[in-house]
N, C-alpha and C positions, 0 to 999 in steps of 0.2 A: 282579160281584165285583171286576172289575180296576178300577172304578171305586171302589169302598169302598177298596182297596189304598193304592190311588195317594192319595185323603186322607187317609188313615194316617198315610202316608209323609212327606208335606207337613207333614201338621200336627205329627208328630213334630220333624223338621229345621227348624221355624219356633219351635217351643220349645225347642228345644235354644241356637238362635240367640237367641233373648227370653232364656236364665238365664245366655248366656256375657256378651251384655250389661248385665243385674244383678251380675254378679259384677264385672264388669270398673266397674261403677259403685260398687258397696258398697269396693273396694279404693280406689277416688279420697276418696270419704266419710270411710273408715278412716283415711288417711294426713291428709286434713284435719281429723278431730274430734283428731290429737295438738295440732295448731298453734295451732286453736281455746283447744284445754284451757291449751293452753300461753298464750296469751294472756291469759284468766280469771284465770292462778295468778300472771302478771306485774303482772298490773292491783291485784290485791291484797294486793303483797307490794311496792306502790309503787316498781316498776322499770321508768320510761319509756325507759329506754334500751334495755334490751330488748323491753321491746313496742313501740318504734322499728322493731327488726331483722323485726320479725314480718308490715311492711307493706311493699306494693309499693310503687314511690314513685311510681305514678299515683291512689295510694289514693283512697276516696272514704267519707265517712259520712255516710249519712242518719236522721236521729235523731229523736225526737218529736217536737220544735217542727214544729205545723201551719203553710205556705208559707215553711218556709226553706229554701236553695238547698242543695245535699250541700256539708260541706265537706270540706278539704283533709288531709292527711295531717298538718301542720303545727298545724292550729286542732284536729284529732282530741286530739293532744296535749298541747296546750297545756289544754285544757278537762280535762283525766285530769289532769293536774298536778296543775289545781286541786281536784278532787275528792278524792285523795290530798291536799291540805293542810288539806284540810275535816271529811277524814273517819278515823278510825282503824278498826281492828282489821273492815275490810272482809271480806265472803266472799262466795260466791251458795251460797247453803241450797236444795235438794234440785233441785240443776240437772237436768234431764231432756235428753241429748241424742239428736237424729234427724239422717235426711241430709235433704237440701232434692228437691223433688221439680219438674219443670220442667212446661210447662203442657198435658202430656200425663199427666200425672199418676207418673212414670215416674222413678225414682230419680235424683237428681241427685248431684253431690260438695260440693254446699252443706252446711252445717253451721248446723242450726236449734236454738236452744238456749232449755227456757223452766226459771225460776228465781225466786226472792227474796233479792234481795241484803239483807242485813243489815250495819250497820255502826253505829258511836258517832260524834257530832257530837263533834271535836275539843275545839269551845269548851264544852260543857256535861256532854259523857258522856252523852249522851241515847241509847237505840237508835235505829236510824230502820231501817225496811224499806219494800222497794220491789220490785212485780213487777216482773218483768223477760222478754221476747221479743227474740231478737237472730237472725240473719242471717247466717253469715260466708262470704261467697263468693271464689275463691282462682283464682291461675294456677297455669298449670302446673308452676313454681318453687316451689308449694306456698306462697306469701305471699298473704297477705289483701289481695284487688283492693278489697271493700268491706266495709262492717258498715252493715247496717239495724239500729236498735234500737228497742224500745217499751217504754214504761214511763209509769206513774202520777204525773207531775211535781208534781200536786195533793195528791196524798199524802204527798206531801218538806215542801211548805209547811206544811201540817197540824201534820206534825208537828215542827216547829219552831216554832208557836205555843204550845206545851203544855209 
């Protein structure tokens, strides 16, 4: 009986300890899906200066292009510029956000966002949509260390031929 007891006891205080560290993870998650969001509503509202403020300045992005190296927090932006001059009346349609989970399968404060961005080709007024999978991993200052992104760049050309 004192044996039954004792793993009771164990296994109660081992779960207790497993939900204080969920909790204490969904609160890092929580604080970073603002920054994330907050990032999304800059990118679309073509304010690179504040999604400047939003990255740490060792930032890093790795993006579709298969074998290019991550780049810089500088070329991040400079390519969002460009985008924003390309594109109007941007948004991401039925964003679905989660927290990132680490390779124990175990709640992480990453911020995994999947979407379709919709927007108009400046020069034509055309719609153009595009899935979209993104990444936003953060220090403790609550700034975005990195952005993974995936998306259908064959799909962009497409539709620009049409």
């Amino acid at each position: 009986m004192k044996k039954y007891l004792l793993i009771a006891i164990t296994s109660i205080s081992l779960f207790a300890c497993n939900q204080k560290a969920t909790q204490n993870d969904l609160t890092a998650f929580n604080k970073n899906l603002v920054v994330a969001k907050q990032f999304i509503d800059v990118f679309t509202t073509k304010d690179s200066t504040k999604e400047a403020s939003l990255l740490s300045d060792d930032f890093t992005f790795d993006g579709t292009e298969i074998g290019k190296d991550s780049l810089s927090k500088e070329d991040l932006l400079k390519g969002d510029r460009e985008i924003m001059r390309t594109f109007n009346d941007i948004k991401l349609e039925n964003a679905d956000y989660y927290p990132g989970v680490d390779s124990s399968y175990k709640i992480s404060s990453e911020v995994r966002v999947y979407g379709t961005w919709v927007s108009k080709f400046a020069s034509t007024g055309k719609i153009s949509r595009m899935k979209y999978y993104a990444i936003f991993k953060f220090n403790d200052a609550g700034l975005i260390t990195n952005l993974e992104e995936r998306c259908n760049l064959a799909d962009m050309g497409k539709q620009l031929d049409n």
